[in-house]
N, C-alpha and C positions, 0 to 999 in steps of 0.2 A: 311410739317413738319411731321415727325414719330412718333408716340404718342402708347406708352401703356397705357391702360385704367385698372385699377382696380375697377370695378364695386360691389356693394356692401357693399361700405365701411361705417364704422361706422361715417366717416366724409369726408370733402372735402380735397385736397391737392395737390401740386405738388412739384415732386422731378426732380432730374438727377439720373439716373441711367446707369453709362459712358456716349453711346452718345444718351441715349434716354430719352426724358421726361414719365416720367412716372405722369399720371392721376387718383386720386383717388374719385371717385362721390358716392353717396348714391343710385342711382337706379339700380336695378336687372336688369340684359341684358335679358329682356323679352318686346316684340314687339316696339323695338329700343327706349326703356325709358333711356337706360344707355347713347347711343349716344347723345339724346336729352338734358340730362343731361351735359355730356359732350360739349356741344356745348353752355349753356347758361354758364357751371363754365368759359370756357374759357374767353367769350366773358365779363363777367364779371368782372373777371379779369384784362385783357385788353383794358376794358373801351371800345369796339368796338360793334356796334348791333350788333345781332344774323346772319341776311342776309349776313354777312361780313364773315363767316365763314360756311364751310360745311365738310362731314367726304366723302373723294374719294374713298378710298377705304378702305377695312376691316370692313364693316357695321357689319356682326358676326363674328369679329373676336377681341381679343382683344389688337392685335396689328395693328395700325389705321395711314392712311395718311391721313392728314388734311390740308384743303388749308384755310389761310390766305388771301381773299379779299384786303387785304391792302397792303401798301407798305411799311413794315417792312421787317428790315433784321433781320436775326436767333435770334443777340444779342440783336436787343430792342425788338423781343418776349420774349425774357428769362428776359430778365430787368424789361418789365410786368409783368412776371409773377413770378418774383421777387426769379429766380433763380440763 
């Protein structure tokens, strides 16, 4: 799944932004806190542990491929995540 990260932000959140989920986490992309970040809002979210989920590629970048551990399809990740 494609995932934009907005790190830094004043609070958590997630959007659509056309076809990309946009990701908004509290921690400063400074030695991979905002990923780490990123990885528990989702999981959070989604009610799935942390292990279930990891970021592929775009570690510094803030446009991010995340793989899902689970066997959901696009629409019941958006449905968790209640987009």
């Amino acid at each position: 799944m494609r995932i934009k990260v907005e790190p830094s932000s004043k609070g958590y959140g997630v959007k659509l932004l056309g076809d990309k989920i946009v990701v908004m986490v509290k921690e400063d992309p400074v030695q991979g806190k905002a990923n780490e970040d990123l990885i528990r809002f989702l999981c959070k979210k989604m009610d799935i542990p942390e292990s279930k989920v990891r970021v592929v590629s775009g570690i510094k970048s803030r446009n991010k491929l995340v793989e899902i551990l689970e066997d959901f399809t696009l629409e019941e990740v958006k449905r968790r995540l209640e987009l």
